[in-house]
Structures are given as C-alpha cells and as structure tokens.
C-alpha positions as CSV (number, residue, x, y, z in Angstrom):
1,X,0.0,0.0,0.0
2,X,1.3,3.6,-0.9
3,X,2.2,5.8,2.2
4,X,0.0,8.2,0.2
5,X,-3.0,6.4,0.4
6,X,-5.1,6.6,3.2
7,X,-6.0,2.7,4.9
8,X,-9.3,1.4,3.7
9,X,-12.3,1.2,6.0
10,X,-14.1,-1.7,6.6
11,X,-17.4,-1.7,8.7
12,X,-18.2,-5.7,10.5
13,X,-21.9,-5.8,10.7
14,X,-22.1,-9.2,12.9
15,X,-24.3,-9.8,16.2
16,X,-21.4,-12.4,17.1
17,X,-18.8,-11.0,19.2
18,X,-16.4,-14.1,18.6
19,X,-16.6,-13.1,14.3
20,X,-16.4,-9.5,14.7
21,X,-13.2,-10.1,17.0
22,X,-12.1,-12.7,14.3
23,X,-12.6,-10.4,11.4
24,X,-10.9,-7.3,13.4
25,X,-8.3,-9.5,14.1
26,X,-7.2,-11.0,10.6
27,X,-7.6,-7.6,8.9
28,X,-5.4,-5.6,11.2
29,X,-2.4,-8.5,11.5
30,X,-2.6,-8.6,7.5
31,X,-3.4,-5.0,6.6
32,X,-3.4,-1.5,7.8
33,X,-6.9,-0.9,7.5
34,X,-9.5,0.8,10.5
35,X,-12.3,-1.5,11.6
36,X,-15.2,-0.3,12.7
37,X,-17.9,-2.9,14.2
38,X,-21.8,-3.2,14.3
39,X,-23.7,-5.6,16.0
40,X,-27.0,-4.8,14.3
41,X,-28.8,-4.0,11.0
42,X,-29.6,-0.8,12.1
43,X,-26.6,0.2,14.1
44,X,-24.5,-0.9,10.5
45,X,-26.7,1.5,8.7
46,X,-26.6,4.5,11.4
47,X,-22.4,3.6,11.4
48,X,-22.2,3.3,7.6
49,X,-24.3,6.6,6.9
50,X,-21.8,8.5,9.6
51,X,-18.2,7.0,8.6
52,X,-18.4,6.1,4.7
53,X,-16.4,2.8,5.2
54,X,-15.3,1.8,2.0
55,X,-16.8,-2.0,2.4
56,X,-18.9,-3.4,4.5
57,X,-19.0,-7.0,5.5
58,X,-22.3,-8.4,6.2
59,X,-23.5,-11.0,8.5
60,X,-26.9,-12.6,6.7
61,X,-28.1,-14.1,9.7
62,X,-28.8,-11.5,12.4
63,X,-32.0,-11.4,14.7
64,X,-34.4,-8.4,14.2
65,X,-32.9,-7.0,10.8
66,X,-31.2,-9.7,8.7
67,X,-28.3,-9.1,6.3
68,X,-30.5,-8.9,3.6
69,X,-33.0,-6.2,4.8
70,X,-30.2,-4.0,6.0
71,X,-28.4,-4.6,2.9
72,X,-31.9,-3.6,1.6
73,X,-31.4,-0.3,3.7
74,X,-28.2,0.4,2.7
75,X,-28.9,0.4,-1.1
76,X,-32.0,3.0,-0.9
77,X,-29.6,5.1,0.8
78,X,-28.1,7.6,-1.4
79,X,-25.7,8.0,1.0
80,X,-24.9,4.5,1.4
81,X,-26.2,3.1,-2.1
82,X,-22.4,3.1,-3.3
83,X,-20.7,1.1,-0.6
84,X,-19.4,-2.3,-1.7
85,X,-21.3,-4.6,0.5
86,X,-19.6,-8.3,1.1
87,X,-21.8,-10.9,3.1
88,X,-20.6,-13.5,5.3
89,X,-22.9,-16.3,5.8
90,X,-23.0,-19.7,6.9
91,X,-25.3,-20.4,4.0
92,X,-23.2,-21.5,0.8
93,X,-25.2,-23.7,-1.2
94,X,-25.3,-22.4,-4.7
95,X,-29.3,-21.0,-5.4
96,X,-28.3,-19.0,-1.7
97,X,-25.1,-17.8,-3.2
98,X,-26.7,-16.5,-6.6
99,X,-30.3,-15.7,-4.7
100,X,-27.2,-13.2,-2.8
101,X,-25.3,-12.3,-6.3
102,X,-28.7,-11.4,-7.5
103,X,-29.4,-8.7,-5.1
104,X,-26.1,-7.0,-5.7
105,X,-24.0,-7.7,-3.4
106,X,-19.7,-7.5,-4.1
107,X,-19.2,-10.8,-2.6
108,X,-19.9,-14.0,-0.5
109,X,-17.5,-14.9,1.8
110,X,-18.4,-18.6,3.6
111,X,-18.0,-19.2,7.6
112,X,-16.4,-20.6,8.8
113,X,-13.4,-18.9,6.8
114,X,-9.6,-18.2,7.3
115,X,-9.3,-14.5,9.2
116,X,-6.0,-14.2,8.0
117,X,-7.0,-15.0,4.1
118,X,-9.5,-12.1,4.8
119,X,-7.8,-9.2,3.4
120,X,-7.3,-11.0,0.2
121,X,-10.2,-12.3,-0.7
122,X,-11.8,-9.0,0.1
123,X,-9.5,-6.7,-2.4
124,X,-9.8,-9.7,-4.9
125,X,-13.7,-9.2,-4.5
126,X,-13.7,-5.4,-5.0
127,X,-10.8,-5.0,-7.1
128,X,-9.0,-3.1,-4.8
C-alpha cells in the first residue's frame, strides 16, 4: 500500500462478538486498514451513513434486521447506495449464493473462513 493512500475502512456488521473479533483480528495482522464494528442492522446502517467505510461486511443471519433487509437499507440510501457490501454467511449452497449475487452484493465470503486469508479475498472481491 502507498504511504499516500489513506487505509481502507471496513465496517463488521455481525451480532457475534467471537466473528467480529475474528474479522478485526485478521484484517489488522494482515493489513493497515480501521475497523469499525456493528452488531446490528440498524446500528451498521446508522455507522455506515456516519463514517463512509469503503466495504462493508455483512453478516446474513442476524435477529431483528437480517443481512439482507439491512443490505436492503443500505442500497435506498443515497448515501450508502455506493458502498461495496460483502456478506458472510453460513449459507453457501449455490441458489443462496446467486439468490445473494442477484441482489447486488460485491461478494460472498463462507464461515467458517480463514481470518488471516480475509484481506485478500476482500480486495480480490472489489478489485481493490
């Protein structure tokens, strides 16, 4: 990464504790980039509508609002509508995966994954 270059932000939207440490964990012993973590549908939206992250990875299966309403949210957002969105999910079978492509989303990342192979897969998925 160029010194110029400021470090990419990545918003966690995941009501597990134990995957948002996980995630926070392989991106910053890989990468220089800020994490910022939500544990909800709507506290992602509030965070990604007040700090612009430039991806967001999020969980599908959240009580409440699930990844694919707030994902939903995010996307009617003119403020938000731009922001790459990657969802982790337990779900991989292949109609799931291209019910997921289908809505629009940058990627699918599969749990249980490797936190350290993270920060690849994430700037091979947005072409960073």
């Amino acid at each position: 990464m160029s010194e110029n270059m400021p470090a990419k932000r990545i918003l966690i939207v995941d009501d597990e504790e134990s995957i948002q440490t996980v995630v926070q964990f392989g991106i910053q012993m890989v990468v220089d980039w800020v994490v910022l973590i939500a544990s909800s549908g709507p506290q992602g939206i509030k965070t990604a509508c007040e700090e612009k992250p430039d991806a967001i990875l999020l969980d599908v299966m959240m009580p409440d609002m699930d990844g694919i309403a707030t994902f939903k949210a995010l996307q009617s957002d003119p403020e938000t509508a731009l922001i790459p969105v990657i969802f982790l999910t337990a779900k991989a079978q292949t109609s799931e995966r291209r019910q997921f492509n289908d809505l629009g989303v940058s990627g699918v990342i599969t749990k249980p994954f490797n936190s350290l192979d993270l920060p690849d897969q994430i700037t091979k998925m947005l072409d960073w």
